[in-house]
Steps between C-alpha positions, in 0.01 A plus 500: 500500500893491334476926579453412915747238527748735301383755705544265837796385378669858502360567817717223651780531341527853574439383872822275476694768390403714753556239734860452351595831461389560892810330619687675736892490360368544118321843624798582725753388313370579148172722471559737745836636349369515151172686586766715671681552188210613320306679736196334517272300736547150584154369435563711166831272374320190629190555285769570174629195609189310521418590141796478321631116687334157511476323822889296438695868399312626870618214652845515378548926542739399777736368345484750214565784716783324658638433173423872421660621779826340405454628094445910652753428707757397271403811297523719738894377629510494051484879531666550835800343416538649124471132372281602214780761401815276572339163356257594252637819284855542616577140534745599755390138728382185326112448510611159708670733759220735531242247579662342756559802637112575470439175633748519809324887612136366454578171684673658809201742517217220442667222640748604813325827572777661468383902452518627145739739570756263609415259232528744265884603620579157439375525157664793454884337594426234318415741204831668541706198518346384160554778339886505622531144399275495172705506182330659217 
């Protein structure tokens, strides 16, 4: 008796996270680009998903890939921009400085849209006028 109702209950809740992880802007917006990254089928990254989450950590993937997106982001403009180098070992710019120069690339290209490239000019002026004005 306790083995089918543990054996129901799995059924379902696999069935809400499918349902969950069937909306549209979480497989557009999230799934698609990762099973992209690796290579592999969609169904394939949703059933990974399906075993590794609960039902709440489906439900919220959204918002962790948004949040994601910002992170890789940040790393990326990190190593664009030399921050590491300048911030980190050199201590040429204060670790202040170079996150808010992080922070004003990833939120022009998240937030306004503004293309990457562009953002990441910005970033880069910004980097040279605080490392002209920095004092060691």
């Amino acid at each position: 008796m306790i083995e089918e109702l543990d054996k129901k209950y799995l059924e379902l809740s696999n069935l809400q996270k499918r349902n969950v992880l069937s909306n549209k802007y979480l497989i557009e917006d999230i799934l698609i680009p990762i099973a992209k990254k690796l290579n592999i089928e969609l169904d394939e990254l949703i059933e990974i998903i399906m075993k590794k989450y609960d039902f709440c950590s489906c439900y919220e993937l959204h918002a962790y890939g948004e949040q994601a997106k910002m992170g890789c982001l940040g790393r990326k403009v990190d190593i664009d921009l030399g921050l590491c180098w300048l911030s980190d070992f050199f201590n040429l710019i204060k670790r202040k400085e170079a996150d808010k120069i992080r922070k004003f690339v990833v939120e022009k290209t998240i937030l306004y849209k503004v293309p990457y490239k562009d953002a990441l000019e910005e970033g880069r002026k910004k980097v040279i006028e605080a490392l002209k004005r920095e004092e060691k």
